[in-house]
DSSP file (Angstrom, degrees, kcal/mol; ACC not computed):
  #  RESIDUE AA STRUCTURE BP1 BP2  ACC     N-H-->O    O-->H-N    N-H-->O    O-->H-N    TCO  KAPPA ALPHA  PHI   PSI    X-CA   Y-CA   Z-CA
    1    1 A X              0   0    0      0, 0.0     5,-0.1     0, 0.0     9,-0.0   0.000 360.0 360.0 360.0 121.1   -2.3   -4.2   15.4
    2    2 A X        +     0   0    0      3,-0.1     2,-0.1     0, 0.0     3,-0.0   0.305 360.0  86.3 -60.2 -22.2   -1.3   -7.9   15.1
    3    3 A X  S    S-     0   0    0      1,-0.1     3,-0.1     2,-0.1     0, 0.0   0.009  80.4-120.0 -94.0-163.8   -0.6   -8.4   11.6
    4    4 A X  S    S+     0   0    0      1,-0.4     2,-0.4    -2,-0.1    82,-0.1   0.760  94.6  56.7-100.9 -45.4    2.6   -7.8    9.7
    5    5 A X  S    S-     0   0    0     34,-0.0    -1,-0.4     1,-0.0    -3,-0.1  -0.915  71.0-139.8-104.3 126.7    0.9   -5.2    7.3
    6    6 A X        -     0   0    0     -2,-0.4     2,-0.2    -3,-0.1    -2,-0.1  -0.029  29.6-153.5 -55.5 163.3   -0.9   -2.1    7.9
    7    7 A X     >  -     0   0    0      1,-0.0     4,-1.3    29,-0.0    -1,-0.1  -0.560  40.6 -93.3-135.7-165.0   -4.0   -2.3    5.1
    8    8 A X  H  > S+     0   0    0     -2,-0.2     4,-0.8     2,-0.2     5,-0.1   0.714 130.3  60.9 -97.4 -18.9   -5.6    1.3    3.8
    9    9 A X  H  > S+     0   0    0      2,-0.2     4,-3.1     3,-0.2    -1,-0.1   0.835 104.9  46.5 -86.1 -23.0   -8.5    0.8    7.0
   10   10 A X  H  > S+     0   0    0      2,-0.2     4,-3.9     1,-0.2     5,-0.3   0.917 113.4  51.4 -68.1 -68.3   -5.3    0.8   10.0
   11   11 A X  H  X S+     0   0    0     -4,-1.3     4,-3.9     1,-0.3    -1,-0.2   0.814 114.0  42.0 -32.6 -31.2   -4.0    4.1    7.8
   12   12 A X  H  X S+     0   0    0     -4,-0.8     4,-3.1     1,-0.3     5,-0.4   0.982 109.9  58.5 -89.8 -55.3   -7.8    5.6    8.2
   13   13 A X  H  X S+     0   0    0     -4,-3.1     4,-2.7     2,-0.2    -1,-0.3   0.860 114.5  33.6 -49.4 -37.7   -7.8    4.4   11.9
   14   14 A X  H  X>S+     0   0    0     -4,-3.9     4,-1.4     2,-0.2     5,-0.5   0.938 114.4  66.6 -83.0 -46.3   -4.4    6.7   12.8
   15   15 A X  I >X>S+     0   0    0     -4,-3.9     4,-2.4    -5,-0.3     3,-0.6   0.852 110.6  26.4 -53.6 -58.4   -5.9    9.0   10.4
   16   16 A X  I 3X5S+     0   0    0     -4,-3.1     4,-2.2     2,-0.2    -1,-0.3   0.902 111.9  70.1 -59.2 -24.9   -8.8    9.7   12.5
   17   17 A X  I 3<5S+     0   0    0     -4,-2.7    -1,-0.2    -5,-0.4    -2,-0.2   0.960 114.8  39.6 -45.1 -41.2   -6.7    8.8   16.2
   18   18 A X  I <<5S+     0   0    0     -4,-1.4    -2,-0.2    -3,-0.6    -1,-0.2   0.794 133.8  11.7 -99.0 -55.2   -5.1   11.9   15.1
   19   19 A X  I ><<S-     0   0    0     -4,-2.4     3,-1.5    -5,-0.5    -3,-0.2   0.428  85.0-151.8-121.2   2.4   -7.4   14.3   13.7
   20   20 A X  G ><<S-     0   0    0     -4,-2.2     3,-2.8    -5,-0.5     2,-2.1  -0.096  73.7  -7.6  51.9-172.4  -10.9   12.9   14.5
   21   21 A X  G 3  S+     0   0    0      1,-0.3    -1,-0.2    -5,-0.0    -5,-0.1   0.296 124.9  81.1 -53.7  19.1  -14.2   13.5   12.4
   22   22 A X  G <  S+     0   0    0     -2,-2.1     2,-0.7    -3,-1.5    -1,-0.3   0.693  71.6  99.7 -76.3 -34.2  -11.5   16.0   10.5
   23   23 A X    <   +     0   0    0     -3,-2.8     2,-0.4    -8,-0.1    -7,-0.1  -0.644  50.2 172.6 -93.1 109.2  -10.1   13.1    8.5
   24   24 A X        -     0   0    0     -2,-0.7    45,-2.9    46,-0.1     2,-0.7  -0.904  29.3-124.7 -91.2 108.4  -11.2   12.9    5.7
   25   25 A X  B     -A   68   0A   0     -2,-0.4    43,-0.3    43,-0.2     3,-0.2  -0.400  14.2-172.9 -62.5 118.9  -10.2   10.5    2.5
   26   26 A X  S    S-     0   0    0     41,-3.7     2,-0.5    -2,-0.7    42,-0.2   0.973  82.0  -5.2 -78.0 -64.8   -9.3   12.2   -0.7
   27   27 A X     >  -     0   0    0     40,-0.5     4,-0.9     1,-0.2    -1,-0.3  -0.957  63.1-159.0-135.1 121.0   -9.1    9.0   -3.0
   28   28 A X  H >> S+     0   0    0     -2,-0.5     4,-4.7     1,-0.2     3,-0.6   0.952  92.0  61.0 -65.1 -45.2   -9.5    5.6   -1.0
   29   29 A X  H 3> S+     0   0    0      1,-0.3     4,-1.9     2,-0.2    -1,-0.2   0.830 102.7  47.5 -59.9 -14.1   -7.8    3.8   -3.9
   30   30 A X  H 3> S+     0   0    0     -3,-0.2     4,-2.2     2,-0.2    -1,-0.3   0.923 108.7  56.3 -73.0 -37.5   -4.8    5.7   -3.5
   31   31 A X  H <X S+     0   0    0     -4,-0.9     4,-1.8    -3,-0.6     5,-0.2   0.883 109.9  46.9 -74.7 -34.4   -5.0    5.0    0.4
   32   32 A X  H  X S+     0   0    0     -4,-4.7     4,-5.7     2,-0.2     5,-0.3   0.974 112.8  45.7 -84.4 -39.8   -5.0    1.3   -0.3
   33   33 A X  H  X S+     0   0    0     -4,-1.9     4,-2.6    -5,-0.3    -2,-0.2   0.901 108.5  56.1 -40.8 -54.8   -2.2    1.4   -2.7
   34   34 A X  H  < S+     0   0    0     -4,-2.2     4,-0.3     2,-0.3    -1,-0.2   0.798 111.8  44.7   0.7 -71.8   -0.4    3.6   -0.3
   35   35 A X  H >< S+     0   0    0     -4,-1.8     3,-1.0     1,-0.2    -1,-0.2   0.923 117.4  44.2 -68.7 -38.6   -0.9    0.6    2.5
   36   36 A X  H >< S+     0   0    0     -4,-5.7     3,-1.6    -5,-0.2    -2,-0.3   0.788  88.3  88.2-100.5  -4.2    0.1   -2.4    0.0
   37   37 A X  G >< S+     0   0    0     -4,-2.6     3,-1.0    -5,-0.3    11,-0.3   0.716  80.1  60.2 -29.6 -26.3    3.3   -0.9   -1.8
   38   38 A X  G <  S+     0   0    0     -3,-1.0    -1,-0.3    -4,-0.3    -2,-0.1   0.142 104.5  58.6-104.9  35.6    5.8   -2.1    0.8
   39   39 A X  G <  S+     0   0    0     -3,-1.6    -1,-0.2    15,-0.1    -2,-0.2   0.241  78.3 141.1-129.9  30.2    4.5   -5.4   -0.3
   40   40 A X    <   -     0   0    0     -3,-1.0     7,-2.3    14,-0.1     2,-0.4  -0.279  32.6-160.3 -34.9 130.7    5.1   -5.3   -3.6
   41   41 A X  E     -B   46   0B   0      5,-0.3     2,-0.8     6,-0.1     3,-0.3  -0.948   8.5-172.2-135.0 121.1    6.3   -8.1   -5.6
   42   42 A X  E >  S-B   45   0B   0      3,-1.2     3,-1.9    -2,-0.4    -2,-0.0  -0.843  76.4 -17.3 -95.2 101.8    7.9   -8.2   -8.7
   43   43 A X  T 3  S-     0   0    0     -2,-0.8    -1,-0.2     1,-0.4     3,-0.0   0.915 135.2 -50.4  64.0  21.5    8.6  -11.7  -10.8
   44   44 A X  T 3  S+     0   0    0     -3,-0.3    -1,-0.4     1,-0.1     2,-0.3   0.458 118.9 105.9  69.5  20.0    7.9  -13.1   -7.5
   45   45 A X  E <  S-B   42   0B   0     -3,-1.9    -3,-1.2     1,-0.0    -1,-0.1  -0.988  76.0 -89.2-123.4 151.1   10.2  -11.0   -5.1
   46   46 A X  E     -B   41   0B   0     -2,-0.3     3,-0.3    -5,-0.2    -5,-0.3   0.176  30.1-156.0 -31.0 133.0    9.9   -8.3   -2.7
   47   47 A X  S    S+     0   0    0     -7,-2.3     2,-0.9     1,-0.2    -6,-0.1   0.971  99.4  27.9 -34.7 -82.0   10.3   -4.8   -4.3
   48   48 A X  S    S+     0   0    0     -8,-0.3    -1,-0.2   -11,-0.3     6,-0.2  -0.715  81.4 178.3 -95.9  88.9   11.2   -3.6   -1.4
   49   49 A X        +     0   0    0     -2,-0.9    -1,-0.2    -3,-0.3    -3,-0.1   0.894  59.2  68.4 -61.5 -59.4   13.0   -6.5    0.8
   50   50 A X  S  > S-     0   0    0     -3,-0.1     4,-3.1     1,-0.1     5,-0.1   0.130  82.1-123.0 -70.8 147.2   14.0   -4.7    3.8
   51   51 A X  H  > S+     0   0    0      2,-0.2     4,-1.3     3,-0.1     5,-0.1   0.682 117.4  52.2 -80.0 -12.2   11.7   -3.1    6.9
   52   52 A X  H  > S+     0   0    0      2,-0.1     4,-1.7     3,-0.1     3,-0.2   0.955 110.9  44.9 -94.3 -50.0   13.5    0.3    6.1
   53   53 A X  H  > S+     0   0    0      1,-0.2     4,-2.0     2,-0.2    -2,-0.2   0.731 112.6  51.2 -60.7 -28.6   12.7    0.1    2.3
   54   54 A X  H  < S+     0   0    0     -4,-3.1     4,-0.3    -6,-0.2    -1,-0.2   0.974 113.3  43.9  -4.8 -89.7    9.1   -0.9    3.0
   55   55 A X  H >X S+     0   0    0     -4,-1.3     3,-5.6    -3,-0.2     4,-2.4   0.976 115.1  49.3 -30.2 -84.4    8.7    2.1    5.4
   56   56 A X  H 3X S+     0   0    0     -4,-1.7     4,-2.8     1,-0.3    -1,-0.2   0.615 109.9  52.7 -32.0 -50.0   10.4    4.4    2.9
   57   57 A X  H 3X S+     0   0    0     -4,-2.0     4,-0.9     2,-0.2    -1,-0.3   0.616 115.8  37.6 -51.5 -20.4    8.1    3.0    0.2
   58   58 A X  H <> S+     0   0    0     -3,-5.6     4,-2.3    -4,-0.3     5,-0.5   0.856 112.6  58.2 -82.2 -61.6    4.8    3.8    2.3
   59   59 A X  H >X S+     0   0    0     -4,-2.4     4,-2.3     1,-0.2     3,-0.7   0.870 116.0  40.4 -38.5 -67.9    6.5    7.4    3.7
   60   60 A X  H 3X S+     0   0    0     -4,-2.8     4,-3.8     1,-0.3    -1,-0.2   0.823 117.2  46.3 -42.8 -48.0    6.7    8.2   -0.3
   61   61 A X  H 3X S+     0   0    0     -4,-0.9     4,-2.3     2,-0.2     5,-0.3   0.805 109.6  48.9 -67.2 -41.5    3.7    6.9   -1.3
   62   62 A X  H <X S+     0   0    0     -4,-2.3     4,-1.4    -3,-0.7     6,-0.2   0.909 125.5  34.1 -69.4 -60.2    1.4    8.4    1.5
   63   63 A X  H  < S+     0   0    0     -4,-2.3    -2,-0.2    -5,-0.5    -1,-0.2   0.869 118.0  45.9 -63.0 -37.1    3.1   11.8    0.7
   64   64 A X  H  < S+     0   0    0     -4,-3.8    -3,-0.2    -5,-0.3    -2,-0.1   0.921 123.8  34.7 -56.2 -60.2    3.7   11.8   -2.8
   65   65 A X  H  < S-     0   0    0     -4,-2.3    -3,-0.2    -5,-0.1    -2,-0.2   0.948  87.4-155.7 -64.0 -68.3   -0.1   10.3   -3.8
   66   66 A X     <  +     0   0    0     -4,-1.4    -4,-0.1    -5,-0.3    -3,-0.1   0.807  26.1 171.7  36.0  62.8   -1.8   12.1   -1.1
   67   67 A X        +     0   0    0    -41,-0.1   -41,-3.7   -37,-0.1   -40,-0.5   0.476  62.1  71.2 -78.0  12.4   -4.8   10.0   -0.6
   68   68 A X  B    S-A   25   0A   0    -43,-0.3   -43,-0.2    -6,-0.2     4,-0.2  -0.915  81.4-133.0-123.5 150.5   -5.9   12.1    2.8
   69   69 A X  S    S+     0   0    0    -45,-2.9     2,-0.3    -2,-0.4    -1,-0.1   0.515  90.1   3.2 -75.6   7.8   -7.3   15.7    2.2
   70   70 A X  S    S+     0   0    0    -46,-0.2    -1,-0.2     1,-0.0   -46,-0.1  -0.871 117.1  39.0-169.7 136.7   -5.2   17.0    4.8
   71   71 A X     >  +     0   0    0     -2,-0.3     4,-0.7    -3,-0.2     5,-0.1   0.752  56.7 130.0  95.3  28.1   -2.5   15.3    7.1
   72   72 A X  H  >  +     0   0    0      2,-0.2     4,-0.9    -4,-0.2     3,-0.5   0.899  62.7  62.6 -90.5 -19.0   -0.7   13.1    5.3
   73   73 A X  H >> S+     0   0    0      1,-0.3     4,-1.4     2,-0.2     3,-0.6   0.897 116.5  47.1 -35.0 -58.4    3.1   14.0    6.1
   74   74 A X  H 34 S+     0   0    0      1,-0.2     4,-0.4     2,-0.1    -1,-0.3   0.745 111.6  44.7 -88.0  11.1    1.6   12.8    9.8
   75   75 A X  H 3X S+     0   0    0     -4,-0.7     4,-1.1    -3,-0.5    -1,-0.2   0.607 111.7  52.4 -97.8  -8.5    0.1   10.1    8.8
   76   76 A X  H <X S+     0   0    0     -4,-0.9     4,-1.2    -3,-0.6     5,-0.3   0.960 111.1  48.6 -42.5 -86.2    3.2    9.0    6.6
   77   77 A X  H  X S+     0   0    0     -4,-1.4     4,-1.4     1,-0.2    -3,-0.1   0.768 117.1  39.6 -54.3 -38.3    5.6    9.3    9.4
   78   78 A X  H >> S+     0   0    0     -5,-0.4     4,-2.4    -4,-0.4     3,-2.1   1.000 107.1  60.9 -63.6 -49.0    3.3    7.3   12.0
   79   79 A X  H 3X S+     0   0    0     -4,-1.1     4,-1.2     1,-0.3     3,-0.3   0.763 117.2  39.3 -43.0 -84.9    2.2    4.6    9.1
   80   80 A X  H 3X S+     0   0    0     -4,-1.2     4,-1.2     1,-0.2    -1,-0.3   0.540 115.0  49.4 -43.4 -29.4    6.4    4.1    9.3
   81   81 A X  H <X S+     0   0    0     -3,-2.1     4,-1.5    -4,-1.4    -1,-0.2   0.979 119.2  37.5 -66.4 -60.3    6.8    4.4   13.1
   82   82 A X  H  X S+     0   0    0     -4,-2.4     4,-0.6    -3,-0.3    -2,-0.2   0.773 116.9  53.2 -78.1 -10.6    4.0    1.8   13.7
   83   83 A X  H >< S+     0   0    0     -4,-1.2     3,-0.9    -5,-0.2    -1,-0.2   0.967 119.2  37.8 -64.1 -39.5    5.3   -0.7   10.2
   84   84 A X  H 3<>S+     0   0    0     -4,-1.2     5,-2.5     1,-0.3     3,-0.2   0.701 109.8  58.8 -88.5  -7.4    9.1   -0.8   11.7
   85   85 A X  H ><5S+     0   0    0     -4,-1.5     3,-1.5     3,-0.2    -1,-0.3   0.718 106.8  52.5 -83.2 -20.5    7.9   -1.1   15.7
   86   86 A X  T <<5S+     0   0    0     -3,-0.9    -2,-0.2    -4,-0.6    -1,-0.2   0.490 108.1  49.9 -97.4   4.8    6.0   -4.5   14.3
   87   87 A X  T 3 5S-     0   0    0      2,-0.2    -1,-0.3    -3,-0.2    -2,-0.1  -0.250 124.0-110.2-123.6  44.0    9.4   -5.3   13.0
   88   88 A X  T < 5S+     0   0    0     -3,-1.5    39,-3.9    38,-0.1     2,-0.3   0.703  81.5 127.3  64.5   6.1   11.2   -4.6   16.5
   89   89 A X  E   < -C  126   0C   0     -5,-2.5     2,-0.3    37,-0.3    37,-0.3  -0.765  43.8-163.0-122.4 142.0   12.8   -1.4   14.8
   90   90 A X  E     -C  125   0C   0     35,-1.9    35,-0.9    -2,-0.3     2,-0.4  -0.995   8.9-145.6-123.7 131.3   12.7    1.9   16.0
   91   91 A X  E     +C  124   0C   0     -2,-0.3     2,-0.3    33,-0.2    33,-0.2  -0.733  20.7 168.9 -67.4 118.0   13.4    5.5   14.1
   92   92 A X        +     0   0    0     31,-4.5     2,-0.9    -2,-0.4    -2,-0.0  -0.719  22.3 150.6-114.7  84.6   14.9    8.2   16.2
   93   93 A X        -     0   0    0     -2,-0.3     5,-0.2     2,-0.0    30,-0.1  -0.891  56.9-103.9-120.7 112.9   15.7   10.7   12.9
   94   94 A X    >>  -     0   0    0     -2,-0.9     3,-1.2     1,-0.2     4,-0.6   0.053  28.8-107.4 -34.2 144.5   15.5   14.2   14.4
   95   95 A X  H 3> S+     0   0    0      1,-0.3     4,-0.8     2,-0.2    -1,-0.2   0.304 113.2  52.8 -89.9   4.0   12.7   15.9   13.6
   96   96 A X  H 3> S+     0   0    0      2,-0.1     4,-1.9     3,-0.1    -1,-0.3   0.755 108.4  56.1 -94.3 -29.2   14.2   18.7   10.8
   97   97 A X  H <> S+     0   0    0     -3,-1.2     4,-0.7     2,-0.3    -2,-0.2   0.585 105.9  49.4 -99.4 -30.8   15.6   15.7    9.0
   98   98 A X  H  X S+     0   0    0     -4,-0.6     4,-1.4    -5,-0.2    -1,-0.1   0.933 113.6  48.0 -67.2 -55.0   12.0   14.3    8.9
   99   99 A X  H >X S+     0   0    0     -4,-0.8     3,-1.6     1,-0.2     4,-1.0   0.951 108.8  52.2 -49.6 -78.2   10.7   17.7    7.5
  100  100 A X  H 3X S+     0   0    0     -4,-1.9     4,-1.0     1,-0.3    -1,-0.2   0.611 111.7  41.5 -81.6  -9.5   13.0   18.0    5.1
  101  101 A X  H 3X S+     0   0    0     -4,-0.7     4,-2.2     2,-0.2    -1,-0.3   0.892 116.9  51.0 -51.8 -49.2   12.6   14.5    3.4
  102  102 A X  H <X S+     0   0    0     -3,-1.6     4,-1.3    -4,-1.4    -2,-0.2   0.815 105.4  51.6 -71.4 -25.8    9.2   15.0    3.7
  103  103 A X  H  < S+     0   0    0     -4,-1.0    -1,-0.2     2,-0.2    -2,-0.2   0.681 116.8  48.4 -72.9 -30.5    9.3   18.9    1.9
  104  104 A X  H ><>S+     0   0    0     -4,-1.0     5,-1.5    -5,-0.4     3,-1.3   0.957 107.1  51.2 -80.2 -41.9   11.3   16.9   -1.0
  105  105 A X  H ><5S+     0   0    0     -4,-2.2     3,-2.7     1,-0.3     5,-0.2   0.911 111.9  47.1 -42.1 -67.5    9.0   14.2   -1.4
  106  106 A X  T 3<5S+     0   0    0     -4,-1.3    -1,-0.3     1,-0.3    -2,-0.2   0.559 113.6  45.6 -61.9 -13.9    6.4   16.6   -1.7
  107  107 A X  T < 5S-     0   0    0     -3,-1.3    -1,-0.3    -4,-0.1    -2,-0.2   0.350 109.6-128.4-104.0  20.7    8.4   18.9   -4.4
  108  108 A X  T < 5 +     0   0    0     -3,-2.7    -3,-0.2    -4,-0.2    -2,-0.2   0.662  39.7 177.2 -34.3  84.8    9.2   15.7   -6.1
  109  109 A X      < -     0   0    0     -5,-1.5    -1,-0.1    -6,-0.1    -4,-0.1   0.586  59.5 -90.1 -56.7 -11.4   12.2   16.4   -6.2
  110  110 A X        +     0   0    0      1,-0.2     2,-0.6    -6,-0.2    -1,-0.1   0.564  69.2 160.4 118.8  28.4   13.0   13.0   -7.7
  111  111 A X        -     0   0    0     -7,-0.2     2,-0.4    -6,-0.2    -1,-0.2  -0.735  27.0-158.3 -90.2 136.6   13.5   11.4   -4.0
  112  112 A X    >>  -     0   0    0     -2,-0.6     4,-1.4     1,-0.1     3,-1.2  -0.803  29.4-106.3-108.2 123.8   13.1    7.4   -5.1
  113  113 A X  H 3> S+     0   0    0     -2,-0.4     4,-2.1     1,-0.2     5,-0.3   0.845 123.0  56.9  -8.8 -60.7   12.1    5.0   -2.3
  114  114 A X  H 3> S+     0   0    0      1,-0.3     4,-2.9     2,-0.2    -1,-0.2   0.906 106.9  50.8 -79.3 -34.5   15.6    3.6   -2.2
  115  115 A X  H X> S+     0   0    0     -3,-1.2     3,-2.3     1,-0.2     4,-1.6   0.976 110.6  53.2 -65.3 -65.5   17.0    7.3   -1.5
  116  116 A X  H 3X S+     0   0    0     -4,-1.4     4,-1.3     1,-0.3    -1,-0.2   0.722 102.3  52.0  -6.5 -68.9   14.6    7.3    1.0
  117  117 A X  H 3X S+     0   0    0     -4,-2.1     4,-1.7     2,-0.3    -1,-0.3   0.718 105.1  58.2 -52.5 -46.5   15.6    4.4    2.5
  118  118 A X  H <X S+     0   0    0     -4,-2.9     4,-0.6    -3,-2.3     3,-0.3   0.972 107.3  48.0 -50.4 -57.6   19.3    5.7    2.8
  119  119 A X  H  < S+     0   0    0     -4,-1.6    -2,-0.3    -5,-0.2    -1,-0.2   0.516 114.3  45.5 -82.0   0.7   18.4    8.3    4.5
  120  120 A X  H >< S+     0   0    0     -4,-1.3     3,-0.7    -5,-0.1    -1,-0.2   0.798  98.7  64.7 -11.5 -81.7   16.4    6.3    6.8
  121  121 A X  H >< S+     0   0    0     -4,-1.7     3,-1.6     1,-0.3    -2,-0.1   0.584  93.4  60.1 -68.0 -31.3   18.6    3.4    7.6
  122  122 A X  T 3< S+     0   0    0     -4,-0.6    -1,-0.3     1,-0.3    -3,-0.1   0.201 114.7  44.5-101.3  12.7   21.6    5.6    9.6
  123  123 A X  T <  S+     0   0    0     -3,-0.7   -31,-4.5   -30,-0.1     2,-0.4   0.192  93.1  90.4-144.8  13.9   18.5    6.5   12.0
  124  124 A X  E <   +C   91   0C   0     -3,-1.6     2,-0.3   -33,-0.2   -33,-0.2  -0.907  47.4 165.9-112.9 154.4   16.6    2.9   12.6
  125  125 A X  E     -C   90   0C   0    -35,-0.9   -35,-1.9    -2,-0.4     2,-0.3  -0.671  35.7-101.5 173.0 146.7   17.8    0.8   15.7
  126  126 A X  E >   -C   89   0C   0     -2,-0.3     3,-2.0   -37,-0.3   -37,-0.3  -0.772  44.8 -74.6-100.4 170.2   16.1   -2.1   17.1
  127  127 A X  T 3  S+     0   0    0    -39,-3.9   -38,-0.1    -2,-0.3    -1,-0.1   0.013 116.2   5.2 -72.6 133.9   13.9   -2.5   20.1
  128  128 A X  T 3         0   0    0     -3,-0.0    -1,-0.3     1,-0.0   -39,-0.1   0.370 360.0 360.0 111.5 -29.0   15.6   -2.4   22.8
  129  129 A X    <         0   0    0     -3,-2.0    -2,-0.1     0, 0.0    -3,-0.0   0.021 360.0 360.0-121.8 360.0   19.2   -1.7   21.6
């Protein structure tokens, strides 16, 4: 991928790298919303300014919504590996710390993008670094 933004057909593309003729879409319009949230714009600026509040806004959305009938926690967590590797950035956040973000999102516990994002940020690097 070349562009700056994943679209809802790159999300369908990991979704099947991953699970093959298993992946299945539950509601496409969710799936595109899902892709274009961390390019929201409000009153003509970014929602979400930042490449960690982006992510965080896709990670929620992809989990929260659930536009895939099955897999979407891994298709969350790539959709964020491969937006912040096209912005040089890499995640290393240990892989219980992933689960349990993702296990609140999914209880909505009330976790907000920007919370998200907190807990994020202390675990993003850039490439190389």
């Amino acid at each position: 991928m070349s562009r700056l933004w994943l679209d809802a057909e790159d999300l369908l593309a990991i979704a099947v790298d991953h699970l093959g003729p298993e992946a299945r879409v539950r509601d496409g319009g969710i799936l595109w919303a899902a892709a274009q949230r961390p390019q929201a714009l409000l009153g003509g600026r970014s929602v979400y300014p930042s490449a960690v509040e982006q992510a965080a806004a896709m990670l929620h959305a992809i989990v929260a919504w659930q536009p895939m009938e099955s897999w979407n926690a891994g298709l969350a967590w790539v959709a964020v590996r491969v937006h912040l590797r096209s912005r040089a950035l890499i995640l290393d956040m240990p892989a219980g710390d992933r689960l349990r973000l993702t296990d609140q999102i999914m209880l909505r516990s009330g976790e907000s993008a920007a919370g998200i994002a907190r807990r994020m940020a202390p675990h993003v690097r850039e490439w190389g670094s």
